[in-house]
mmCIF file as Biopython writes it, N, C-alpha, C and O atoms, coordinates in Angstrom:
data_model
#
loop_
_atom_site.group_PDB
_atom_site.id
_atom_site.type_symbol
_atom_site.label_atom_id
_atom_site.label_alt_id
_atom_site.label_comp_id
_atom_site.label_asym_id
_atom_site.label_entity_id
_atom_site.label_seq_id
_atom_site.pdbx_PDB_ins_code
_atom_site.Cartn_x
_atom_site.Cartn_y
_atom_site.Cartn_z
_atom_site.occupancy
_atom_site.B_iso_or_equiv
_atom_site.auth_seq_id
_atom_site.auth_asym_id
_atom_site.pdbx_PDB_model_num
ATOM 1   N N  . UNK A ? 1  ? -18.020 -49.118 -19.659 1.0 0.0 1  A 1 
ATOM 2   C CA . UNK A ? 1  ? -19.107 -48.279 -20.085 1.0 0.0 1  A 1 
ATOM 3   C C  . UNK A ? 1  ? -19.249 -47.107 -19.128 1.0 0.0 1  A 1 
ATOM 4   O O  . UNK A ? 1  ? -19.236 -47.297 -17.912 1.0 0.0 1  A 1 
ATOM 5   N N  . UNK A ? 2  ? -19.410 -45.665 -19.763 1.0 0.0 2  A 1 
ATOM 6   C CA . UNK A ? 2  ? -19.542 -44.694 -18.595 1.0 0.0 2  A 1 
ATOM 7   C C  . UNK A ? 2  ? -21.185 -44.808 -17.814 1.0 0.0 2  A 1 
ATOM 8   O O  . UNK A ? 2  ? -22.302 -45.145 -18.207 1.0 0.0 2  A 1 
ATOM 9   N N  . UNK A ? 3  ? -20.616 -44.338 -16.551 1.0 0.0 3  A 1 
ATOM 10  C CA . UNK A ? 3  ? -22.451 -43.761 -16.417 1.0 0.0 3  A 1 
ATOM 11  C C  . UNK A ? 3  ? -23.011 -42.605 -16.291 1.0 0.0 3  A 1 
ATOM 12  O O  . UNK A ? 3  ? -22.579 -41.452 -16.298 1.0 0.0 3  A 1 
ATOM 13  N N  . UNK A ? 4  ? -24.152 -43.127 -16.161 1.0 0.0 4  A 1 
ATOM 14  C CA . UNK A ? 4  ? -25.225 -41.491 -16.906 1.0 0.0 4  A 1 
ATOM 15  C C  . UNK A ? 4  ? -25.043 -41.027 -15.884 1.0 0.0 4  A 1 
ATOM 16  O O  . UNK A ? 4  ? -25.032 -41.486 -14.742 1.0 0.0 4  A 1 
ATOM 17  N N  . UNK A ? 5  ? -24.792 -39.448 -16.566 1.0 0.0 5  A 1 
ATOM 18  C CA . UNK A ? 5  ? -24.760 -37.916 -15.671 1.0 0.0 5  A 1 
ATOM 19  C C  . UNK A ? 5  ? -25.890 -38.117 -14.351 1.0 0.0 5  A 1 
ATOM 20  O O  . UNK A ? 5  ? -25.416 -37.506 -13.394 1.0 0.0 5  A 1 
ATOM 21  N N  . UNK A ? 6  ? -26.892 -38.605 -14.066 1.0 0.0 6  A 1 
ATOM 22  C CA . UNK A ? 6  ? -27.607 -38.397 -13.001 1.0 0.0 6  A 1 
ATOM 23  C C  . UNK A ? 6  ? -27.354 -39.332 -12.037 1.0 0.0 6  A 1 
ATOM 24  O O  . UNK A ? 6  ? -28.129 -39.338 -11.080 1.0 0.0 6  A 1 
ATOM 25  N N  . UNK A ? 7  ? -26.422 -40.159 -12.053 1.0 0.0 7  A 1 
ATOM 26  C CA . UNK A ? 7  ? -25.994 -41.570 -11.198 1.0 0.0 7  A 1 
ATOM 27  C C  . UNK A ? 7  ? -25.244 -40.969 -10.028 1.0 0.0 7  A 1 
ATOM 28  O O  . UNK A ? 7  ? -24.113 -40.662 -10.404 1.0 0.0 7  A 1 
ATOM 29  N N  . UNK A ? 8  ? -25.373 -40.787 -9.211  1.0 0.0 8  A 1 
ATOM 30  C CA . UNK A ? 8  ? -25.004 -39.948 -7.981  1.0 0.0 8  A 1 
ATOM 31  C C  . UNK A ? 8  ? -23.656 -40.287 -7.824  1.0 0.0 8  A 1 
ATOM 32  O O  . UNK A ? 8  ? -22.894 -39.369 -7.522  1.0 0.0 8  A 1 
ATOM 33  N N  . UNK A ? 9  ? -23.149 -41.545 -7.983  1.0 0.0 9  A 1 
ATOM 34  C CA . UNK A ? 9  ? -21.175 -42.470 -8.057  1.0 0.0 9  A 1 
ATOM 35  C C  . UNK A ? 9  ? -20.987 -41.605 -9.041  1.0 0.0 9  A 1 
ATOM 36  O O  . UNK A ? 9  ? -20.023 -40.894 -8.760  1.0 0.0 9  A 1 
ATOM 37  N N  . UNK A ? 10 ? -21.532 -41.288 -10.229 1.0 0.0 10 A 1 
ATOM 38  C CA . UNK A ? 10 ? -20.508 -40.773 -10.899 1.0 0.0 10 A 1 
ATOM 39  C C  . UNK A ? 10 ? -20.096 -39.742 -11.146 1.0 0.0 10 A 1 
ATOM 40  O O  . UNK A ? 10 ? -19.317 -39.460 -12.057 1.0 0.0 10 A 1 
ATOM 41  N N  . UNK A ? 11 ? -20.638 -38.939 -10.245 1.0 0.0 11 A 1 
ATOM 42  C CA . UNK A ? 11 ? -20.260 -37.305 -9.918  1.0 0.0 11 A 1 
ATOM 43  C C  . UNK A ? 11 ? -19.340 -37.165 -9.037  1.0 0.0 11 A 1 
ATOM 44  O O  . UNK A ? 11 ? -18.418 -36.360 -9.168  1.0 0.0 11 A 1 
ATOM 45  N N  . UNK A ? 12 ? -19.508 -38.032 -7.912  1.0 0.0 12 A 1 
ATOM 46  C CA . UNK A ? 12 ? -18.859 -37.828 -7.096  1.0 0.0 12 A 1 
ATOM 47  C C  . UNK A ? 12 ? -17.348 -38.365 -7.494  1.0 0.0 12 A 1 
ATOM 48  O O  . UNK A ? 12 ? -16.422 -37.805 -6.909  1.0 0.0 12 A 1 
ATOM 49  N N  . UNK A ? 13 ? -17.026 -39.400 -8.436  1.0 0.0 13 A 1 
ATOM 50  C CA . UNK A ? 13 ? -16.342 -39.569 -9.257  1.0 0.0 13 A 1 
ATOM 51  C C  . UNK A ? 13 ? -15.436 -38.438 -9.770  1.0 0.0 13 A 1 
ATOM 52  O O  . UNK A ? 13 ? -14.236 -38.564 -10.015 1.0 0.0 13 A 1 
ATOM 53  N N  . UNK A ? 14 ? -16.085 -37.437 -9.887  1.0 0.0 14 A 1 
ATOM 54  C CA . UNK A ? 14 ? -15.084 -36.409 -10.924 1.0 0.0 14 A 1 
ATOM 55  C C  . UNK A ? 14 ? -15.679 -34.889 -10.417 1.0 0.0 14 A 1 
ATOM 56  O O  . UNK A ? 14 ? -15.987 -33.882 -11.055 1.0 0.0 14 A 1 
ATOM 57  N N  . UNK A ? 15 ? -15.690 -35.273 -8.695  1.0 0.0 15 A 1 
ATOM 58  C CA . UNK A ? 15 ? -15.566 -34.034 -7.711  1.0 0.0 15 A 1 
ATOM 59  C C  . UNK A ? 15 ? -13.848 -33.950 -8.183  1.0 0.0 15 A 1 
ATOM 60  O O  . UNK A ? 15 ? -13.517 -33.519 -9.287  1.0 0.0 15 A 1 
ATOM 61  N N  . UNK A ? 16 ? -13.090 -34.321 -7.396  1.0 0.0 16 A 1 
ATOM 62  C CA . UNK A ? 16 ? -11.934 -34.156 -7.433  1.0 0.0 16 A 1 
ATOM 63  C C  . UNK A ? 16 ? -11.200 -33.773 -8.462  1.0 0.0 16 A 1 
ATOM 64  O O  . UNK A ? 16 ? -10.179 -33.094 -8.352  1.0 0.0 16 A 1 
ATOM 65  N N  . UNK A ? 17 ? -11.859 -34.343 -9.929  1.0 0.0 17 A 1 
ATOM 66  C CA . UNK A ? 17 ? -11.476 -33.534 -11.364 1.0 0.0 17 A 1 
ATOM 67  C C  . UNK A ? 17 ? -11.789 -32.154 -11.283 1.0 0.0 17 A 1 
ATOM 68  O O  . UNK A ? 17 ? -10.714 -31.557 -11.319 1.0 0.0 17 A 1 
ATOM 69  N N  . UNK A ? 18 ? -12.711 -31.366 -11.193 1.0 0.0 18 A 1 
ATOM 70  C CA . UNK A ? 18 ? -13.552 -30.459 -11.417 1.0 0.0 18 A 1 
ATOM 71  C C  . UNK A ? 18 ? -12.268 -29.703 -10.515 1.0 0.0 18 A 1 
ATOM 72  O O  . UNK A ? 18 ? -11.534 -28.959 -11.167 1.0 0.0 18 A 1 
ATOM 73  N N  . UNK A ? 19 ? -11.947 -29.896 -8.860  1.0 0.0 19 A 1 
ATOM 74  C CA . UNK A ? 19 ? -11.617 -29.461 -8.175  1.0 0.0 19 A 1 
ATOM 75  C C  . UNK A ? 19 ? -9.776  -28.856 -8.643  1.0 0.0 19 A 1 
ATOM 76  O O  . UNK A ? 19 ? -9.112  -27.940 -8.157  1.0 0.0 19 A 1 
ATOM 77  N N  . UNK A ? 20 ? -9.492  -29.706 -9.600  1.0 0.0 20 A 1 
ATOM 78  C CA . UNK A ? 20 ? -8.357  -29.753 -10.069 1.0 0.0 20 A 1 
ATOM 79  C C  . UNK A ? 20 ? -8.074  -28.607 -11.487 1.0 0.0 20 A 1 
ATOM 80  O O  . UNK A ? 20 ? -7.188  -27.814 -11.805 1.0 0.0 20 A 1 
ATOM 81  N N  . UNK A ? 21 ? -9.183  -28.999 -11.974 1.0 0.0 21 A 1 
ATOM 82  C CA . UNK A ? 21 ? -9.654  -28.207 -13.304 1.0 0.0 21 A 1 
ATOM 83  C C  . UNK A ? 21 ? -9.831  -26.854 -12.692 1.0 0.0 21 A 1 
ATOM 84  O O  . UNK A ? 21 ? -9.548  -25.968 -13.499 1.0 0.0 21 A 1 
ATOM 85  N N  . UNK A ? 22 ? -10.142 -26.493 -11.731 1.0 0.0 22 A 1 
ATOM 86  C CA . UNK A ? 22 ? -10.729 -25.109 -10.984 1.0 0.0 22 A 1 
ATOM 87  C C  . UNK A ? 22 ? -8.988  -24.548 -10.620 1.0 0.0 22 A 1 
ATOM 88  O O  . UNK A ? 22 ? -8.723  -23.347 -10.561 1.0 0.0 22 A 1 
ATOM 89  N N  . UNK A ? 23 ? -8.150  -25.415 -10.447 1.0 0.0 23 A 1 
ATOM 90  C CA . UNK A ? 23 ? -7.022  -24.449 -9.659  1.0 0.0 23 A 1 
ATOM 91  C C  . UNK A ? 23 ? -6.201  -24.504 -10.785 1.0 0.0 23 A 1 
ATOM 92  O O  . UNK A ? 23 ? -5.281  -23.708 -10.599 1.0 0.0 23 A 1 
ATOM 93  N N  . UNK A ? 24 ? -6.097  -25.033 -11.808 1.0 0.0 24 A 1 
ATOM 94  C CA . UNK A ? 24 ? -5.341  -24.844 -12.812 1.0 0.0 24 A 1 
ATOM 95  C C  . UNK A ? 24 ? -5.788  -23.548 -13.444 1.0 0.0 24 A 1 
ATOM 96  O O  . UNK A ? 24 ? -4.986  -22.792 -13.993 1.0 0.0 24 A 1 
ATOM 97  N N  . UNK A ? 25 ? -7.018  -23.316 -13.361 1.0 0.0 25 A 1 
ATOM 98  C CA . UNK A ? 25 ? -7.890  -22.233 -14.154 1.0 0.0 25 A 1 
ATOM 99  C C  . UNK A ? 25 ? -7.392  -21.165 -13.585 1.0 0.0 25 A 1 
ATOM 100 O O  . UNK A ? 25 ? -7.173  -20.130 -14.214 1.0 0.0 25 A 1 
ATOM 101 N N  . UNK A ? 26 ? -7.123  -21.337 -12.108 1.0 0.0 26 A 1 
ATOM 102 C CA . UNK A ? 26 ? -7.211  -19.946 -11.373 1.0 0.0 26 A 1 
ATOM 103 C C  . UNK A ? 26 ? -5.460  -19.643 -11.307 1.0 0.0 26 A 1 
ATOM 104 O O  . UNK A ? 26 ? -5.087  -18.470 -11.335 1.0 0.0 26 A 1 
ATOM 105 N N  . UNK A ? 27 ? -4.423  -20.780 -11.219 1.0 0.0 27 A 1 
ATOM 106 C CA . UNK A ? 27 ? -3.205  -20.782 -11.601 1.0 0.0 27 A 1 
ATOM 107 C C  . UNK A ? 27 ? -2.828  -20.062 -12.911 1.0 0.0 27 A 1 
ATOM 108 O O  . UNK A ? 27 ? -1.693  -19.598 -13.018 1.0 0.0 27 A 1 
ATOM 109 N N  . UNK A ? 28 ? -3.751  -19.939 -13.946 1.0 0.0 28 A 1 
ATOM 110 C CA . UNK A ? 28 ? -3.425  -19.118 -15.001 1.0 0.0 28 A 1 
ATOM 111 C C  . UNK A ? 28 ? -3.848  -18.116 -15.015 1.0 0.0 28 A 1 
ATOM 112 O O  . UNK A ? 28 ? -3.089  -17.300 -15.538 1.0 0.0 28 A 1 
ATOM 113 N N  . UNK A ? 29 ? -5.393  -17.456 -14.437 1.0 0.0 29 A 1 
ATOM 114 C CA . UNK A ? 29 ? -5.555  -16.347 -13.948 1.0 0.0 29 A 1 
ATOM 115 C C  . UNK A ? 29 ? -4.205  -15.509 -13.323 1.0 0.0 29 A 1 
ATOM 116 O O  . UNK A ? 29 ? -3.618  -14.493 -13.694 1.0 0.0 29 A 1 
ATOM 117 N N  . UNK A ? 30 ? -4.037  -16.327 -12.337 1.0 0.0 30 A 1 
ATOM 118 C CA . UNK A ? 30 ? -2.699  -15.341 -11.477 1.0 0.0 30 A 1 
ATOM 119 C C  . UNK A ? 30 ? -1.709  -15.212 -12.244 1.0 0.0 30 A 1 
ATOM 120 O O  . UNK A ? 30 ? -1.302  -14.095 -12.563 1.0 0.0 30 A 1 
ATOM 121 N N  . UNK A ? 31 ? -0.954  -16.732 -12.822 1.0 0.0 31 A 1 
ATOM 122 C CA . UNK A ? 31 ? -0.075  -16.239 -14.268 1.0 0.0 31 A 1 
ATOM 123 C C  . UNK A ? 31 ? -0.620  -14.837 -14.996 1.0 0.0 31 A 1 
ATOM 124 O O  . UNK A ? 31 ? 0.115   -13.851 -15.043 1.0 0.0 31 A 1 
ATOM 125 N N  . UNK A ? 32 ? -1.678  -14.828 -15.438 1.0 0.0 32 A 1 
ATOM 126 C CA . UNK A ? 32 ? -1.893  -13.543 -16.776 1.0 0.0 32 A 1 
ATOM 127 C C  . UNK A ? 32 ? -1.735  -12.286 -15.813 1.0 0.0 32 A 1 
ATOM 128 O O  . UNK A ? 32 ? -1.011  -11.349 -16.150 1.0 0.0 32 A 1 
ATOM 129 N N  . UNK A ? 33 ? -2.537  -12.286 -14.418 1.0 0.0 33 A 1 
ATOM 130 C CA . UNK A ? 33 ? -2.112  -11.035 -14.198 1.0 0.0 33 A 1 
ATOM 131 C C  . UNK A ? 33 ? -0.880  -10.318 -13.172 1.0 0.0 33 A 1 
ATOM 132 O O  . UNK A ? 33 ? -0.803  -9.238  -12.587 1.0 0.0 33 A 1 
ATOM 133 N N  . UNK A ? 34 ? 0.226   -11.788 -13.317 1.0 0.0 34 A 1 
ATOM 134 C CA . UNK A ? 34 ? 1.362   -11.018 -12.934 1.0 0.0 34 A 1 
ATOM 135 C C  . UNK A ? 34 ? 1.777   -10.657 -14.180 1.0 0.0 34 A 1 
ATOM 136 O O  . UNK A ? 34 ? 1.861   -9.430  -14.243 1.0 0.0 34 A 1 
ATOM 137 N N  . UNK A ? 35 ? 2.088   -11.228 -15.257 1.0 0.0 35 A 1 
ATOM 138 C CA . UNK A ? 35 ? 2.392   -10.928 -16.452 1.0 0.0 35 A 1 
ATOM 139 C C  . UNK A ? 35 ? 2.188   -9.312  -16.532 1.0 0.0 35 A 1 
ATOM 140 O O  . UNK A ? 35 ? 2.982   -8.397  -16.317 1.0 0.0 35 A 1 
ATOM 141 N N  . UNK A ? 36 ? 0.815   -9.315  -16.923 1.0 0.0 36 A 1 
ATOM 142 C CA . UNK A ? 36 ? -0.051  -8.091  -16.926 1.0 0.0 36 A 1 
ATOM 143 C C  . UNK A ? 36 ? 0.359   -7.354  -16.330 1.0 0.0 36 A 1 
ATOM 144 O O  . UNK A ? 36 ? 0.904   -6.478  -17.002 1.0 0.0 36 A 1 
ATOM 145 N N  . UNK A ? 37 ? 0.427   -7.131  -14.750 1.0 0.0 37 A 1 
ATOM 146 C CA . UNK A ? 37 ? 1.377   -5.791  -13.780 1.0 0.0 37 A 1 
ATOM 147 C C  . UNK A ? 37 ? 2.736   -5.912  -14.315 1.0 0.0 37 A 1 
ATOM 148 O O  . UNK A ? 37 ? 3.126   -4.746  -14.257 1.0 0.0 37 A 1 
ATOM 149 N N  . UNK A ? 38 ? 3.707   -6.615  -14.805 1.0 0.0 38 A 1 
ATOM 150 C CA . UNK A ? 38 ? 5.131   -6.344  -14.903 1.0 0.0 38 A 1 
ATOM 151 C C  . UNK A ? 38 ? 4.884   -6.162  -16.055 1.0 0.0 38 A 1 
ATOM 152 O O  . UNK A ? 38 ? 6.034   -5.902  -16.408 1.0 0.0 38 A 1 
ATOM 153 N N  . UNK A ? 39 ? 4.098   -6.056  -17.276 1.0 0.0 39 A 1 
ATOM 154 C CA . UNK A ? 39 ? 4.580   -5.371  -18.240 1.0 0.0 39 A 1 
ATOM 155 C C  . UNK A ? 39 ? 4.397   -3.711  -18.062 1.0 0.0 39 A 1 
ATOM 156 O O  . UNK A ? 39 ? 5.011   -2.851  -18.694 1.0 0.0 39 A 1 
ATOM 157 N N  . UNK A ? 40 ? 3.486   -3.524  -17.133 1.0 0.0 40 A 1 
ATOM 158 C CA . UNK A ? 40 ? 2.886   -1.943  -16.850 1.0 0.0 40 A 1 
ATOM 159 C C  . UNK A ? 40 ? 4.205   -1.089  -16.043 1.0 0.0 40 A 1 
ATOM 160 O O  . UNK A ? 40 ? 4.337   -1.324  -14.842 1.0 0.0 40 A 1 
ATOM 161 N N  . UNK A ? 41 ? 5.092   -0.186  -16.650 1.0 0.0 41 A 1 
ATOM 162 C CA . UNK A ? 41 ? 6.102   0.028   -15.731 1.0 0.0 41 A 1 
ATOM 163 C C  . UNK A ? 41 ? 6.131   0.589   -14.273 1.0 0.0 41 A 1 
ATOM 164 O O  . UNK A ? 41 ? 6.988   0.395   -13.412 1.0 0.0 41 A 1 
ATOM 165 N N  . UNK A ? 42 ? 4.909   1.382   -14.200 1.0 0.0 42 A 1 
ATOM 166 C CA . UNK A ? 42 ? 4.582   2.161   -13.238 1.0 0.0 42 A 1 
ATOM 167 C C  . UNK A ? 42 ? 4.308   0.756   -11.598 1.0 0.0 42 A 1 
ATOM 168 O O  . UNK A ? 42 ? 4.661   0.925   -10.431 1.0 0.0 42 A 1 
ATOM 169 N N  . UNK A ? 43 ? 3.539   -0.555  -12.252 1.0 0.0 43 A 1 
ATOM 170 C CA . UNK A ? 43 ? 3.605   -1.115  -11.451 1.0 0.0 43 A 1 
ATOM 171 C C  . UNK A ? 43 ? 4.430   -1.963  -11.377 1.0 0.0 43 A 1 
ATOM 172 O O  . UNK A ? 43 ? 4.509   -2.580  -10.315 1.0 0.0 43 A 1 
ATOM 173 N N  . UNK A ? 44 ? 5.419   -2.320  -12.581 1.0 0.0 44 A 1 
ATOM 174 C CA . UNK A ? 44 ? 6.447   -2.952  -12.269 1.0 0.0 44 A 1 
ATOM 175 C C  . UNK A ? 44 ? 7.506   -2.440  -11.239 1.0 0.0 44 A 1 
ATOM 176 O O  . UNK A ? 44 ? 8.282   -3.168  -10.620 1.0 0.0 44 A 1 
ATOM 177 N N  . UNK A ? 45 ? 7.393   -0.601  -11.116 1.0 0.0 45 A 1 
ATOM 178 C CA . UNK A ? 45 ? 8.735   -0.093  -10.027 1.0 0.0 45 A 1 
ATOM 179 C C  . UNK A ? 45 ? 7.339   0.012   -8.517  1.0 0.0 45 A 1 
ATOM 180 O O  . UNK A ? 45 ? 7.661   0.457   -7.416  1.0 0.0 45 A 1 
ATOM 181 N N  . UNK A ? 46 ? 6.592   -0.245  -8.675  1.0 0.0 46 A 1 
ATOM 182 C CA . UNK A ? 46 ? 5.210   -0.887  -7.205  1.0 0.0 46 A 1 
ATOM 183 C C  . UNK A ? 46 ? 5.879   -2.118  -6.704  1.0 0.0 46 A 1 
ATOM 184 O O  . UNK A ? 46 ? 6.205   -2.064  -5.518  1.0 0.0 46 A 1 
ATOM 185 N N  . UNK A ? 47 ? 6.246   -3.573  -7.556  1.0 0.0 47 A 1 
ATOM 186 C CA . UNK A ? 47 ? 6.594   -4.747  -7.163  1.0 0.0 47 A 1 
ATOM 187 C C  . UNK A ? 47 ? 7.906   -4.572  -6.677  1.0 0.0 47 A 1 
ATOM 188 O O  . UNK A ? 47 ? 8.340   -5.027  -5.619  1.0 0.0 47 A 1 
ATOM 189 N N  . UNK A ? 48 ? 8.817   -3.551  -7.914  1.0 0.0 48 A 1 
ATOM 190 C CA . UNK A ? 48 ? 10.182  -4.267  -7.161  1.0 0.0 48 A 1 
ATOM 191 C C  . UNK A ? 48 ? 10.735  -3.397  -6.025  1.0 0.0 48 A 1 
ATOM 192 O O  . UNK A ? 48 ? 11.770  -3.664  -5.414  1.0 0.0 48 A 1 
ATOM 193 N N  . UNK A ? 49 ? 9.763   -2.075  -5.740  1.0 0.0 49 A 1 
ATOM 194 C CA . UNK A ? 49 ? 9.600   -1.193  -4.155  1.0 0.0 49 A 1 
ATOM 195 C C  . UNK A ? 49 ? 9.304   -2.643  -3.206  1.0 0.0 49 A 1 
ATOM 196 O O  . UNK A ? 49 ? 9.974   -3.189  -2.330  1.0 0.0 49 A 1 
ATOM 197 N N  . UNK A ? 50 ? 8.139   -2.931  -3.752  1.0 0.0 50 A 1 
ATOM 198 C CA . UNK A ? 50 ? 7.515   -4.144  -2.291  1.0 0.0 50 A 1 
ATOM 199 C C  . UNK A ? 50 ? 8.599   -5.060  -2.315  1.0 0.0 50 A 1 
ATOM 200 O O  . UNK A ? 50 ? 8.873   -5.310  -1.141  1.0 0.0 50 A 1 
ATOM 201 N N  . UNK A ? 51 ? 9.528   -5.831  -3.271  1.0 0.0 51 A 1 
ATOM 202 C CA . UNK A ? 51 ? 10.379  -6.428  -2.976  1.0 0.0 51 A 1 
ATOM 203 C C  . UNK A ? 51 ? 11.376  -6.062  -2.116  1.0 0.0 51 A 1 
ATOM 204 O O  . UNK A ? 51 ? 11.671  -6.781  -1.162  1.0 0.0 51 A 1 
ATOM 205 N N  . UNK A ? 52 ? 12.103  -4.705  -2.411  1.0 0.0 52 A 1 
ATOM 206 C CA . UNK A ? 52 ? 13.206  -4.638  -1.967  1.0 0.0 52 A 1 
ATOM 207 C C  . UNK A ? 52 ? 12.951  -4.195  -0.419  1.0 0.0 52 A 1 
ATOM 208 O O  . UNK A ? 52 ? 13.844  -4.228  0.427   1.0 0.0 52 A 1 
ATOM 209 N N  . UNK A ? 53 ? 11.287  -3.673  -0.097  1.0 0.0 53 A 1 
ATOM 210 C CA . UNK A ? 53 ? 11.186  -3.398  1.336   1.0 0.0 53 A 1 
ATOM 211 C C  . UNK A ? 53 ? 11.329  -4.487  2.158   1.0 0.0 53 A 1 
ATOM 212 O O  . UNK A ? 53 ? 11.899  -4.612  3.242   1.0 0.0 53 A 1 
ATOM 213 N N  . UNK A ? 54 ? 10.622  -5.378  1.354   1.0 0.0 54 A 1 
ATOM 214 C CA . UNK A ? 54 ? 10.632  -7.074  2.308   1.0 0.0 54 A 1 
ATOM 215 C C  . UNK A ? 54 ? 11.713  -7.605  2.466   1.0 0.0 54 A 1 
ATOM 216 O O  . UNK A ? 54 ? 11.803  -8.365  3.430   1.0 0.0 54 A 1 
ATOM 217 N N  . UNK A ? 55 ? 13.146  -7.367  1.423   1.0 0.0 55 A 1 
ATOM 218 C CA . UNK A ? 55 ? 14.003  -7.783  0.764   1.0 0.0 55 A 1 
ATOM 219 C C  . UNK A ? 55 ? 15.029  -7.137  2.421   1.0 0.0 55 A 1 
ATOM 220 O O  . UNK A ? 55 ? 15.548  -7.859  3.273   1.0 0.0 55 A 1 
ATOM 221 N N  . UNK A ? 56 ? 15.015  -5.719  2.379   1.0 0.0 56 A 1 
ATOM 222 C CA . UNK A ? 56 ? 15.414  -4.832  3.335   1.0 0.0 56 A 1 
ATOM 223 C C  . UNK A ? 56 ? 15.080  -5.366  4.974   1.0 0.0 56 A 1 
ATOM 224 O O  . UNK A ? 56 ? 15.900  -5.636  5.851   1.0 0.0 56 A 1 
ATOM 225 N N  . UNK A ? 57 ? 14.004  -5.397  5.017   1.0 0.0 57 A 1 
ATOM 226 C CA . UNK A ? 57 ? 13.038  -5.499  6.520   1.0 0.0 57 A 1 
ATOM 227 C C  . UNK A ? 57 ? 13.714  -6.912  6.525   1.0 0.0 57 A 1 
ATOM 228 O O  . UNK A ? 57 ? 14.363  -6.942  7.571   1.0 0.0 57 A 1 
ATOM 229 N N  . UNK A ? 58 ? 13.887  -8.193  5.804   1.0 0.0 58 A 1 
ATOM 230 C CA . UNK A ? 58 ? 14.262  -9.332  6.299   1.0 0.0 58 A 1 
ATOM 231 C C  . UNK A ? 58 ? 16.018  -9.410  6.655   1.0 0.0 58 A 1 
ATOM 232 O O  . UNK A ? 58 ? 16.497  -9.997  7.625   1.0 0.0 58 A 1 
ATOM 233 N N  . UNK A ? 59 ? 16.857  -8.597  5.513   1.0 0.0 59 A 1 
ATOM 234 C CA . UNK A ? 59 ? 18.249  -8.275  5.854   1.0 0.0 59 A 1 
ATOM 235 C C  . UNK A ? 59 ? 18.703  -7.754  7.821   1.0 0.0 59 A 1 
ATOM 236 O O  . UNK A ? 59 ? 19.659  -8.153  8.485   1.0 0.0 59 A 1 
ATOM 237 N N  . UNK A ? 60 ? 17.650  -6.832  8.212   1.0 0.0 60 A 1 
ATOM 238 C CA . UNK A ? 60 ? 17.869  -6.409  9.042   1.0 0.0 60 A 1 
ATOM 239 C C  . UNK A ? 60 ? 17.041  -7.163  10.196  1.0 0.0 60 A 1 
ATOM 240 O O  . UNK A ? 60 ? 17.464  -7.011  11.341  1.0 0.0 60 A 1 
ATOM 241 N N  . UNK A ? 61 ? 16.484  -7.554  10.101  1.0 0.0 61 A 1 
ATOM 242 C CA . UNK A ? 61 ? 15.791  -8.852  10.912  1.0 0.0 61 A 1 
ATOM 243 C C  . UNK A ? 61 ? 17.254  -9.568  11.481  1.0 0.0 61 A 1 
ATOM 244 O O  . UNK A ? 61 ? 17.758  -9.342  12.581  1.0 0.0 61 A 1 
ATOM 245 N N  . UNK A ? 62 ? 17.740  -10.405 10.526  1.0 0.0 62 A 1 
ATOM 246 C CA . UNK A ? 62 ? 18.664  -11.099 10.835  1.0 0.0 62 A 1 
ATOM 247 C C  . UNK A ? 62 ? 20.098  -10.635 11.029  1.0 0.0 62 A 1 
ATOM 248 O O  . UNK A ? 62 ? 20.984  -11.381 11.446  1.0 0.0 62 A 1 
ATOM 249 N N  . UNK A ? 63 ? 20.266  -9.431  10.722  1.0 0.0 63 A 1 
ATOM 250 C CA . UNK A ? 63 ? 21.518  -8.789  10.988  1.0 0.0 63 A 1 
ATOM 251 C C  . UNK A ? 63 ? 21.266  -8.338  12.730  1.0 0.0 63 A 1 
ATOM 252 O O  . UNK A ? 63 ? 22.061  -8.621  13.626  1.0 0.0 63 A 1 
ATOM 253 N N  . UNK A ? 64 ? 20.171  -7.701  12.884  1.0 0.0 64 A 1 
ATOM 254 C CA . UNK A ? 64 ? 19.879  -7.214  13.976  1.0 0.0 64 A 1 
ATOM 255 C C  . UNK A ? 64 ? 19.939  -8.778  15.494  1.0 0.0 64 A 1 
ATOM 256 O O  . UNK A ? 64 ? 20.537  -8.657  16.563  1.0 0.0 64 A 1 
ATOM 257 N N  . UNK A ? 65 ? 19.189  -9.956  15.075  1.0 0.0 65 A 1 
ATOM 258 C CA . UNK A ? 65 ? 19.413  -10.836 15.519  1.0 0.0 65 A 1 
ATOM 259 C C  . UNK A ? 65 ? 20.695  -11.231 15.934  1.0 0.0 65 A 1 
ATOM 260 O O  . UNK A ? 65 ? 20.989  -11.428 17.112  1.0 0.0 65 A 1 
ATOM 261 N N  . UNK A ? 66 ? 21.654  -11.379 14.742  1.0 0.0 66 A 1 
ATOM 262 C CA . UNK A ? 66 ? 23.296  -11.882 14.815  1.0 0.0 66 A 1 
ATOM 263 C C  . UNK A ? 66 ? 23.617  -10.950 15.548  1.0 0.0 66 A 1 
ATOM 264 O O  . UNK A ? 66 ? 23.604  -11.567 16.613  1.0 0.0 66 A 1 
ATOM 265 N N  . UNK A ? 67 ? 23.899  -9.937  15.815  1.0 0.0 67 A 1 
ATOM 266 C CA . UNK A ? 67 ? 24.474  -8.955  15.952  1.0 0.0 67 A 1 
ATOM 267 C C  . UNK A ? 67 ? 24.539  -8.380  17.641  1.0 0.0 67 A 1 
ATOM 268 O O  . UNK A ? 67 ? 25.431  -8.081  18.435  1.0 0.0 67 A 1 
ATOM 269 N N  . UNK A ? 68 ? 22.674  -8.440  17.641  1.0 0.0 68 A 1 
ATOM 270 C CA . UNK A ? 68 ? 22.317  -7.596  18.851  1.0 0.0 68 A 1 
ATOM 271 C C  . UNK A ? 68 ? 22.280  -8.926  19.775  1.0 0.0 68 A 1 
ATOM 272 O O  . UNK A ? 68 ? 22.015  -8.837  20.974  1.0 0.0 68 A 1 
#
């Protein structure tokens, strides 16, 4: 039998649901708005600039390491 909404066990019961339900929610938030920027082209050539700088800056990180 469930118990009634004001039973203090049984909230605390379905903290951890709620908590779960909250990051799935916000996991699809971030899904829609990467979606959303890569369909926009202007910020799709924004992402793949920030990629290839990070992409760049880490190449030479480790080349510079091996090397020097």
């Amino acid at each position: 039998m469930l118990k009634p909404s004001n039973d203090p066990v049984a909230t605390e019961d379905w903290k951890g649901l709620k908590e779960i339900d909250r990051a799935i929610a916000e996991n699809r938030l971030m899904e829609y708005r990467v979606k959303k920027a890569w369909a926009d082209p202007w910020e799709r050539r924004g992402l793949l600039l920030f990629a290839g700088l990070i992409t760049a800056f880490a190449i030479y990180a480790i080349v510079h390491d091996v090397i020097f």
